[in-house]
MOPAC internal coordinates of N, CA, C and O (Angstrom, degrees):
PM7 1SCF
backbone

  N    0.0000 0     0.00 0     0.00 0    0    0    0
  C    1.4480 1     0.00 0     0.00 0    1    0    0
  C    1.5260 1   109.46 1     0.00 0    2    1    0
  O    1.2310 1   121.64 1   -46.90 1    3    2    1
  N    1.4620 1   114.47 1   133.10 1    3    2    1
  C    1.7820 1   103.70 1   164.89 1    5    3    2
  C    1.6240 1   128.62 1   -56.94 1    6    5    3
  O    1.2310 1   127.32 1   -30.27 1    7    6    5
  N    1.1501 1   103.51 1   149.73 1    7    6    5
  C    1.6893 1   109.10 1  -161.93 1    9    7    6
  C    1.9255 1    87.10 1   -89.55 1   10    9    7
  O    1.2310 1   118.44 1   -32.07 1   11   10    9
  N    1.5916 1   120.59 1   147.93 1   11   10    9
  C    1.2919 1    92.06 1   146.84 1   13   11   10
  C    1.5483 1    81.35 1  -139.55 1   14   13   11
  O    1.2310 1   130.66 1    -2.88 1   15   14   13
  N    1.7121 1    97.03 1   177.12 1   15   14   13
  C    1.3597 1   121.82 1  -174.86 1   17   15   14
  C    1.3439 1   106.49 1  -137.61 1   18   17   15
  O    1.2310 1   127.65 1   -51.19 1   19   18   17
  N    1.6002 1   102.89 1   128.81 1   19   18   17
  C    1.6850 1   135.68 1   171.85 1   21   19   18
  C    1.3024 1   107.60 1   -78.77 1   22   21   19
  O    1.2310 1   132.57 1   -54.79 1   23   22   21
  N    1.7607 1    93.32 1   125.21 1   23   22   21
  C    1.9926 1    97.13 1   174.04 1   25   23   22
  C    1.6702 1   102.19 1   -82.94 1   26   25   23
  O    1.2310 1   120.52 1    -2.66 1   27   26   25
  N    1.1926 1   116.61 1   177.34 1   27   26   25
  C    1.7441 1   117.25 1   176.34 1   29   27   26
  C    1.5592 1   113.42 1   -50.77 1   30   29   27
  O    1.2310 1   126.92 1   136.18 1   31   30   29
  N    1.4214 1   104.29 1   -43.82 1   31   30   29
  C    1.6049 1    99.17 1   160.85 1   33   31   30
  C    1.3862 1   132.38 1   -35.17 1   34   33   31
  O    1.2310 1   126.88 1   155.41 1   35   34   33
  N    1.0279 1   104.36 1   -24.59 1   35   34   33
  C    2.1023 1    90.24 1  -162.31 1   37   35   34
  C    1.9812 1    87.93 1  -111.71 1   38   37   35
  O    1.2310 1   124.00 1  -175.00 1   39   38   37
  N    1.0735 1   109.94 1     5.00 1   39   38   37
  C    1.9431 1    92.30 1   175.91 1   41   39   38
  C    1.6210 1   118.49 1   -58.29 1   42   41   39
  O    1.2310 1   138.84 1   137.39 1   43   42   41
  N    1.2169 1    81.08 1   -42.61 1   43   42   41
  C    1.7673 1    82.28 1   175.62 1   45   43   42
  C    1.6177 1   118.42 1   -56.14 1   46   45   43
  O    1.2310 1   124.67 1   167.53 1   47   46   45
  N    1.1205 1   108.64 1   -12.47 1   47   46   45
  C    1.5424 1   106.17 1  -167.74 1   49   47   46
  C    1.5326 1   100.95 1  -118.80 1   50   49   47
  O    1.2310 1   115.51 1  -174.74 1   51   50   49
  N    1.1292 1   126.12 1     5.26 1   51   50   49
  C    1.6997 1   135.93 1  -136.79 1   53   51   50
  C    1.4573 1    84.58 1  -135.27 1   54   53   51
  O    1.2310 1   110.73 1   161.19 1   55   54   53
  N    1.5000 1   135.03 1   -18.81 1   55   54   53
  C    1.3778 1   109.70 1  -137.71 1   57   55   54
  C    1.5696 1   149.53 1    51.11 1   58   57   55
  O    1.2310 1   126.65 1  -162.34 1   59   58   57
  N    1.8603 1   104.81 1    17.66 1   59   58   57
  C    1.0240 1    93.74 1  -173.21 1   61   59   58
  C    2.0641 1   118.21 1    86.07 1   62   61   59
  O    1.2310 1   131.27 1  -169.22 1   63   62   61
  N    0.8859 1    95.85 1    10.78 1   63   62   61
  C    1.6824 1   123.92 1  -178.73 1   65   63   62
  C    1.3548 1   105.10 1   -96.70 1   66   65   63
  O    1.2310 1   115.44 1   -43.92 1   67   66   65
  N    1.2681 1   126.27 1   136.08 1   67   66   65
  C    1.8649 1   135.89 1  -163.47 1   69   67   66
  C    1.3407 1   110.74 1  -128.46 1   70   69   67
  O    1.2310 1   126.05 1   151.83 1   71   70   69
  N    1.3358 1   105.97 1   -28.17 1   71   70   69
  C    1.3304 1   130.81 1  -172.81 1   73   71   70
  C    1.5750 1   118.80 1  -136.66 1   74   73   71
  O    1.2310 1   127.06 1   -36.74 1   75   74   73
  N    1.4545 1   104.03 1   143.26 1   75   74   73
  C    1.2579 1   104.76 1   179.37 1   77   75   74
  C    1.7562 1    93.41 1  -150.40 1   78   77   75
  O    1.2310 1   128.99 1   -22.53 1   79   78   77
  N    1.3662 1   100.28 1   157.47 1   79   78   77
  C    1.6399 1   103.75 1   169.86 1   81   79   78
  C    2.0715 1    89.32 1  -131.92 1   82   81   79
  O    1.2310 1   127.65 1   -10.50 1   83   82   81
  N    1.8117 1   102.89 1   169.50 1   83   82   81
  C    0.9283 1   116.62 1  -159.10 1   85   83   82
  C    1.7119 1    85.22 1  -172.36 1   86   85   83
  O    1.2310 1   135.90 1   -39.21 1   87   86   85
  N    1.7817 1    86.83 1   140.79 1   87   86   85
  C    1.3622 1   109.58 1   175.32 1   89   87   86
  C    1.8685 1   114.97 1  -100.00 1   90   89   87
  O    1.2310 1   117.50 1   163.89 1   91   90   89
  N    1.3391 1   122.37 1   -16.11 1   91   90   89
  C    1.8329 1   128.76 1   167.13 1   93   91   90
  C    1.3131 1    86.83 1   -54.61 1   94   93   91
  O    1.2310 1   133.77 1   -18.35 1   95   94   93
  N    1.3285 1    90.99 1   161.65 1   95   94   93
  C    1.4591 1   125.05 1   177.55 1   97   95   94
  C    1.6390 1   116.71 1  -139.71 1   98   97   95
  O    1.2310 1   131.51 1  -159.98 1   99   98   97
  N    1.1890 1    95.38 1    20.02 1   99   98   97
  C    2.3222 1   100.80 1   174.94 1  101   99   98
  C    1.5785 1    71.14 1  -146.03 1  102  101   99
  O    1.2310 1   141.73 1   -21.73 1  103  102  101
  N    1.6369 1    75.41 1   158.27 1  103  102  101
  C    1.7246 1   108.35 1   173.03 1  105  103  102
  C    1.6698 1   117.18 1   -66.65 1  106  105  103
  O    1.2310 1   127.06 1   136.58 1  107  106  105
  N    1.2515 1   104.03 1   -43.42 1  107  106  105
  C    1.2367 1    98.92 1  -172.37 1  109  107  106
  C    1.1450 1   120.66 1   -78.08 1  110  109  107
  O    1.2310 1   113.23 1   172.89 1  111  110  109
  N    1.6013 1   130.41 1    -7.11 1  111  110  109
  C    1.0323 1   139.00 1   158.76 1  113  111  110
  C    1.2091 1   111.23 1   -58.99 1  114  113  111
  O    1.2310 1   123.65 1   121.14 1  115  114  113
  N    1.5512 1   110.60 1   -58.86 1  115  114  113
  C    1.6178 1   111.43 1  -169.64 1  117  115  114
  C    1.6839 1   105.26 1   -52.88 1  118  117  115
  O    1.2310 1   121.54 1   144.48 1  119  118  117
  N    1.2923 1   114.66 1   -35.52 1  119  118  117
  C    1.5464 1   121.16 1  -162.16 1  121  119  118
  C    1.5551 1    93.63 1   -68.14 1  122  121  119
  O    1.2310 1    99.91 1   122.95 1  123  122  121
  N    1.3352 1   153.92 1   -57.05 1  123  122  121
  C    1.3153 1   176.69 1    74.46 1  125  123  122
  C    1.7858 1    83.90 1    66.27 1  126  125  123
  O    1.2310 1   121.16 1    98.63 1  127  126  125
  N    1.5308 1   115.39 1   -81.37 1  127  126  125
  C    1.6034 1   115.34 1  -167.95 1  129  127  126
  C    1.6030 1    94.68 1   -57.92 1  130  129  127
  O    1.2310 1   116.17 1   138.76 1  131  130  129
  N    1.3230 1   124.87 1   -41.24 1  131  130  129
  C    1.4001 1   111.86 1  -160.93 1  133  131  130
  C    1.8198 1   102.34 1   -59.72 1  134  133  131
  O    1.2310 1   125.73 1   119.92 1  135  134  133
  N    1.2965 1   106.58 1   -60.08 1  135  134  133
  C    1.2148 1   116.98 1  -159.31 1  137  135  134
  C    1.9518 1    96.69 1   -66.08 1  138  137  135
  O    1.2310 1   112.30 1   136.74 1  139  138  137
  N    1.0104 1   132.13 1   -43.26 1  139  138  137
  C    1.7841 1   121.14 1   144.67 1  141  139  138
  C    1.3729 1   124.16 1   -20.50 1  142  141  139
  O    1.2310 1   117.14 1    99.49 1  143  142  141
  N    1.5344 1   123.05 1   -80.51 1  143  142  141
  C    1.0466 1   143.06 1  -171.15 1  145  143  142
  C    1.6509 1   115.15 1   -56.18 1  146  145  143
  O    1.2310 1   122.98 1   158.86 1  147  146  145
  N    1.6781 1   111.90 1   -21.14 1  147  146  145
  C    1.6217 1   115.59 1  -167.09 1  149  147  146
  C    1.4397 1    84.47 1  -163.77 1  150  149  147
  O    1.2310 1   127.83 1   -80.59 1  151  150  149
  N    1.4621 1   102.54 1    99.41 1  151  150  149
  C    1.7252 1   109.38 1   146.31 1  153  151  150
  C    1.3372 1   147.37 1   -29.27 1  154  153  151
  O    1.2310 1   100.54 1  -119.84 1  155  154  153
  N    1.2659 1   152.90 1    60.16 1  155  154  153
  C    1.0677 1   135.74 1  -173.76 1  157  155  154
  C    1.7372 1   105.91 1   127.98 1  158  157  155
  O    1.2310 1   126.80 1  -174.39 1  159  158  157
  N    1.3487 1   104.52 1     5.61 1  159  158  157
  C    1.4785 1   106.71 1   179.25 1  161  159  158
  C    1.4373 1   114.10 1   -83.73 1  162  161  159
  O    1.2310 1   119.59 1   174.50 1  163  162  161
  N    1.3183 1   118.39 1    -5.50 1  163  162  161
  C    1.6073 1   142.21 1   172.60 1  165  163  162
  C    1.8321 1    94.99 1   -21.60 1  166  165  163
  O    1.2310 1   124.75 1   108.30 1  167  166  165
  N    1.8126 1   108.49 1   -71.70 1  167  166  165
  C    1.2616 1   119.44 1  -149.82 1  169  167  166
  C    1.3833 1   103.29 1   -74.48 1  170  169  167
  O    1.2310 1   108.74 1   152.59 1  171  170  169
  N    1.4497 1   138.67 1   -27.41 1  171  170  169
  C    1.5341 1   133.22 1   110.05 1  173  171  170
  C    1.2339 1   126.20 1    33.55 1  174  173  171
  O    1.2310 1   136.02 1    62.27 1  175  174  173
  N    1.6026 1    86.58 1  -117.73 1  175  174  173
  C    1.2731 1   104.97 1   157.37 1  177  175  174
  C    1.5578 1   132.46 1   -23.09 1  178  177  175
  O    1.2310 1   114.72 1   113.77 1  179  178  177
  N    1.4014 1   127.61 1   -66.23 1  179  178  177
  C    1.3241 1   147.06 1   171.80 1  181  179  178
  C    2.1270 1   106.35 1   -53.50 1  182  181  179
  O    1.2310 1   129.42 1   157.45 1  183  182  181
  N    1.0598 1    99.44 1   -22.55 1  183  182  181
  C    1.7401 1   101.54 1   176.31 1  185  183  182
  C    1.4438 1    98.58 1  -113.86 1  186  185  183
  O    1.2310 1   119.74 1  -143.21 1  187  186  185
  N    1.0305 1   118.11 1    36.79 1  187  186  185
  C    1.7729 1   103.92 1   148.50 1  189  187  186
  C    1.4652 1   134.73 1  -171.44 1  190  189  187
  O    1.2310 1   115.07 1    -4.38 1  191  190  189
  N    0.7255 1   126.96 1   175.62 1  191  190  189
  C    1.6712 1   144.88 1  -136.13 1  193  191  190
  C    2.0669 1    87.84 1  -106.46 1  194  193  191
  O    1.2310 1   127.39 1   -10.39 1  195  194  193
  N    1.0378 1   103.38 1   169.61 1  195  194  193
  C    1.4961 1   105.59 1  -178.74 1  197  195  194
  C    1.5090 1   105.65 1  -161.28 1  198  197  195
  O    1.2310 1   131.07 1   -68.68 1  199  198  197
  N    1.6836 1    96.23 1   111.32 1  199  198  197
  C    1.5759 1   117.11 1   177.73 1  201  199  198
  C    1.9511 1   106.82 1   -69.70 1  202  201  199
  O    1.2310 1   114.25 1   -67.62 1  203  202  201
  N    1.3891 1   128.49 1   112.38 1  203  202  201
  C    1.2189 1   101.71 1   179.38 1  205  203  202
  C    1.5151 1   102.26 1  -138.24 1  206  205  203
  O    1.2310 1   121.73 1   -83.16 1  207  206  205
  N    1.5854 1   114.29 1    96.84 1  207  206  205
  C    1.0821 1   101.96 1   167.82 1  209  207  206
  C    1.8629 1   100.84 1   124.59 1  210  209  207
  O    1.2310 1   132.53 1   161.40 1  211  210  209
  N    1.6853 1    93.39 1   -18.60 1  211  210  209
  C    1.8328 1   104.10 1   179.40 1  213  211  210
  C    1.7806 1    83.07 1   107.36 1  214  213  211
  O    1.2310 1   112.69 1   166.32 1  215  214  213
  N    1.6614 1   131.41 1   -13.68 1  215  214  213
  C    1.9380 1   104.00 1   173.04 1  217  215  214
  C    1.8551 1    90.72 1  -100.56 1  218  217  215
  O    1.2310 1   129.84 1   -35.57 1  219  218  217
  N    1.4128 1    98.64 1   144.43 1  219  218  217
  C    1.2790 1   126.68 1   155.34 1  221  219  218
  C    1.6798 1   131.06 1   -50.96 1  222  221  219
  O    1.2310 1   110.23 1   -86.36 1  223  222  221
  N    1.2994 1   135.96 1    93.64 1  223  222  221
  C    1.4467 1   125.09 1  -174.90 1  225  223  222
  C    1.5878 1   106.35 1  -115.76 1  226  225  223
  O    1.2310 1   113.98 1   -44.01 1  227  226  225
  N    1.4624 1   129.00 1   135.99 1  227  226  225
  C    1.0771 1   128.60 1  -177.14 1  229  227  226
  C    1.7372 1   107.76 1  -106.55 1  230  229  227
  O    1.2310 1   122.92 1   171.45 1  231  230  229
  N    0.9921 1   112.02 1    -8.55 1  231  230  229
  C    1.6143 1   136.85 1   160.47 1  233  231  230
  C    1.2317 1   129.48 1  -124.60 1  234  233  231
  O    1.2310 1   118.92 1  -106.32 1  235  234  233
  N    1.4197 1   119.67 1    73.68 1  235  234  233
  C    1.5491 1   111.61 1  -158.95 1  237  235  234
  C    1.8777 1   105.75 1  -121.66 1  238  237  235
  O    1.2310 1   132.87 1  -120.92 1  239  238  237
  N    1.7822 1    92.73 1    59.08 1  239  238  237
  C    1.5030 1    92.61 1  -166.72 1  241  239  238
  C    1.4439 1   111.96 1   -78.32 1  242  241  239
  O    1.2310 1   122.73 1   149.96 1  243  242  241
  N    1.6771 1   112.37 1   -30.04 1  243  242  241
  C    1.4966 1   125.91 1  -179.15 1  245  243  242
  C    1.8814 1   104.95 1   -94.31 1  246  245  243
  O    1.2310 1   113.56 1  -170.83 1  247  246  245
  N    0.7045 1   129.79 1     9.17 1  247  246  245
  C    1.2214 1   133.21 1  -171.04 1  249  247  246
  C    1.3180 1   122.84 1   -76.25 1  250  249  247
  O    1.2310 1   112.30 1   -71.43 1  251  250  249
  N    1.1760 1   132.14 1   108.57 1  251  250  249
  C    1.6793 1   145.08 1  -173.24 1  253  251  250
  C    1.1906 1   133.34 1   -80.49 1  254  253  251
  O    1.2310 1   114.85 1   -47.69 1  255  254  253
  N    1.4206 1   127.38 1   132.31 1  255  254  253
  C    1.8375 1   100.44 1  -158.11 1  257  255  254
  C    2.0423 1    84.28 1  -148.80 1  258  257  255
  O    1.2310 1   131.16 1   -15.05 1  259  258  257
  N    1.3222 1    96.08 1   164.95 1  259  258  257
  C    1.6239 1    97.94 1   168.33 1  261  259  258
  C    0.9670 1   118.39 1  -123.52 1  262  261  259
  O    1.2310 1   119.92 1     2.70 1  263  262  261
  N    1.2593 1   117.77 1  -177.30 1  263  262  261
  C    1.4342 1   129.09 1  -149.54 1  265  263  262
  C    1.5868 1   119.19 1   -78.43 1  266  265  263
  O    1.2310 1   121.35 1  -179.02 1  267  266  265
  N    1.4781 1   115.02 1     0.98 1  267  266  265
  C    1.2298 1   124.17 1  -177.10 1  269  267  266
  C    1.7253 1    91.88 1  -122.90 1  270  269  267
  O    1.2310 1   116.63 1  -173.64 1  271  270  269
  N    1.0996 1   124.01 1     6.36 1  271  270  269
  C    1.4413 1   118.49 1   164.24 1  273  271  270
  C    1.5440 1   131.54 1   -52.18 1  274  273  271
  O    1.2310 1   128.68 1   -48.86 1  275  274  273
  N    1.4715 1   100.88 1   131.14 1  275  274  273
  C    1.4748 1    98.16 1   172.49 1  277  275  274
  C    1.7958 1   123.78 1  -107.92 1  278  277  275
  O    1.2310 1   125.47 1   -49.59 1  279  278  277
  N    1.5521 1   107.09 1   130.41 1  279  278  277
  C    1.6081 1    97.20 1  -168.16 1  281  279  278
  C    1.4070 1   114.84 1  -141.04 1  282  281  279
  O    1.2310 1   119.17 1   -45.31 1  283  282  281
  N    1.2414 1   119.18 1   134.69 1  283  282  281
  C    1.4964 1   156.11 1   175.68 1  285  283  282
  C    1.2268 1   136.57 1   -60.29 1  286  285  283
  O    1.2310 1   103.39 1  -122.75 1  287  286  285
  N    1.1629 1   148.15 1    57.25 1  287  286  285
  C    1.0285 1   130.64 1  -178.64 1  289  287  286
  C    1.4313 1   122.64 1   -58.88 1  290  289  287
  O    1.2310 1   108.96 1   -50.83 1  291  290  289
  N    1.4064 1   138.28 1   129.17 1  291  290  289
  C    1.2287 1   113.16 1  -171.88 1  293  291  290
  C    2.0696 1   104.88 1  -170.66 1  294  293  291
  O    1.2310 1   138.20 1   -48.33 1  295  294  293
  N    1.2175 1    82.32 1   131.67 1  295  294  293
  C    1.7563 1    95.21 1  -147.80 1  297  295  294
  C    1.4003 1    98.93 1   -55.95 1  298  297  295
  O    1.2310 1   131.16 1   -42.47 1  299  298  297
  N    1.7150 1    96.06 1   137.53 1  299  298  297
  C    1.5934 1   101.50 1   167.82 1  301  299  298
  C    1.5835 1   147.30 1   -58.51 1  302  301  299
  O    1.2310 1   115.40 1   -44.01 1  303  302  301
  N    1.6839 1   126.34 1   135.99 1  303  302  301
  C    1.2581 1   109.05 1  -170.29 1  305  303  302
  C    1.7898 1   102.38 1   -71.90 1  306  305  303
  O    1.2310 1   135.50 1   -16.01 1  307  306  305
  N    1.2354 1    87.60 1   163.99 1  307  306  305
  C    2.1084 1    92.36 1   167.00 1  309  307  306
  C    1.2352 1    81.33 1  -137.62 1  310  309  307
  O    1.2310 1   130.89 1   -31.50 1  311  310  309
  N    1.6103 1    96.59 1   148.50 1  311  310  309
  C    0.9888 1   137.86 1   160.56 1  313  311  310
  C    1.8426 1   122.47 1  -107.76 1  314  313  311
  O    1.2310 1   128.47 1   -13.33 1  315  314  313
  N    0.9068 1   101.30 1   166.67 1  315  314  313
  C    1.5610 1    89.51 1  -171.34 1  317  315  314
  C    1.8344 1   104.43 1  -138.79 1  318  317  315
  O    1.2310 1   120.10 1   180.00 1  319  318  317

């Protein structure tokens, strides 16, 4: 199953959860179980960037990963 990992941001919505594994294999699936599994992690979700694999995606709605994948949530830079 892919591993993913919660930044300090999402505990509140996580329960305090760091880790999660998951059997999808596209992003938008995972985003779908996430937002199921933990209420309110939407706004989360929507503020960040996603490490998958060690590459960086700031849009990673179609994005495909396997089952030994490792993934990141991890808040986006702005630029101004």
């Amino acid at each position: 199953m892919a591993k993913i990992t919660f930044p300090d941001s999402f505990m509140g919505f996580t329960g305090d959860v760091r880790e999660y594994e998951t059997r999808v294999t596209v992003y938008r699936d995972l985003e779908i179980e996430l937002k199921e599994k933990f209420p309110g992690i939407e706004s989360e979700l929507n503020k960040s960037s996603l490490a998958l694999d060690g590459q960086i995606y700031q849009d990673p709605f179609l994005e495909e990963f396997g089952s030994s994948s490792e993934i990141f949530f991890i808040p986006r830079i702005e630029g101004g």
